[in-house]
N, C-alpha and C positions, 0 to 999 in steps of 0.2 A: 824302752819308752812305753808307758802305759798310755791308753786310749785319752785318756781326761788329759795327759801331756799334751799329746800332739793334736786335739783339739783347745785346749788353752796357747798351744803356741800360734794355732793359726789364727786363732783372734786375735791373739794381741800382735800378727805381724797385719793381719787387717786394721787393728787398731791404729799403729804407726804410719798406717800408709795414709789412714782417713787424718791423721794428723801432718805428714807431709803436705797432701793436699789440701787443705784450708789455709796451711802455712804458704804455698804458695800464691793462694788464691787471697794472698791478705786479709784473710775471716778469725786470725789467728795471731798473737803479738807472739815476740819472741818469748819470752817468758811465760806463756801458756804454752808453746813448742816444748820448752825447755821440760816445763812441767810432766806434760802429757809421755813427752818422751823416756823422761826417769821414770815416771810408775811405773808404763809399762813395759820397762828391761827388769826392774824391782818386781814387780810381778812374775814374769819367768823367772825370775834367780827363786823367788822363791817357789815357787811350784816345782822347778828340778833338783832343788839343792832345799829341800825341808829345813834339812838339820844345821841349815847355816843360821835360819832364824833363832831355832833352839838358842843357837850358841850366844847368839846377837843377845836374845832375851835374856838368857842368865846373866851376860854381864849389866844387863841393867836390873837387873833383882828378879824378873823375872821367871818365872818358873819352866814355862811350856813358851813354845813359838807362837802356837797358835794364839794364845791370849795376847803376845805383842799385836800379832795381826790383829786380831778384832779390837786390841784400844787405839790401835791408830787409823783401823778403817774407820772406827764412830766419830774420831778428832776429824780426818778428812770431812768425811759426810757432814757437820755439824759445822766447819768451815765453811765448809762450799752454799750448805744453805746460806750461812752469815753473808755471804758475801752477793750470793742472790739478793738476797731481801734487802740489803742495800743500793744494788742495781736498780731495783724495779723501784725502791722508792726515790731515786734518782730520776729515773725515766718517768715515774709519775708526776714528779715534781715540773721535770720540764715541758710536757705536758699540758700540765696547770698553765703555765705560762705563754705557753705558746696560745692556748686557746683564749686566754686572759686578753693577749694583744691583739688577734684575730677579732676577738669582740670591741674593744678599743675601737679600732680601724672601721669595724663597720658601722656603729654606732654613730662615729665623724663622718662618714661618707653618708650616710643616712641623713644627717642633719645640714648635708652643706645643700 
């Protein structure tokens, strides 16, 4: 095992653990659990077993591993913004609202 191994493994068993714990700290749905938990074992497979990607990528036309990896790290990455910036304009939105009715309320109590 090379250096960059057994420091990528102890991240990513730190990673699982910081994912156990919000999971049980209900900070975390099951399907974020789920998530978090497949990368990162798909992360160690692929940092001990390279040549599994390889193989993975040729049969999808693929040429090299590596380049699987980087198109599906920029899909993830490019997901996960998506999916932020829907959040936030979620949470902005309610927000608006909340503060919408909050001025509602006082404006009435102000005038009775």
């Amino acid at each position: 095992m090379i250096i960059f191994q057994f420091l990528f493994l102890l991240f990513s068993l730190f990673a699982i653990g910081a994912v156990i714990q919000r999971k049980k700290d209900s900070a975390m749905s099951s399907i974020g659990t789920a998530f978090w938990m497949v990368f990162w074992i798909l992360a160690d497979v692929v940092v001990f077993l390279p040549q599994s990607v390889t193989v993975f990528a040729n049969h999808l036309g693929i040429g090299r591993g590596t380049d699987l990896v980087t198109y599906v790290s920029f899909a993830l990455i490019f997901f996960v913004l998506f999916r932020l910036h829907v959040k936030l304009h979620e949470i902005e939105r309610d927000i608006t609202t909340i503060v919408r009715k909050d001025a509602l309320k006082q404006t009435i109590s102000n005038k009775q």
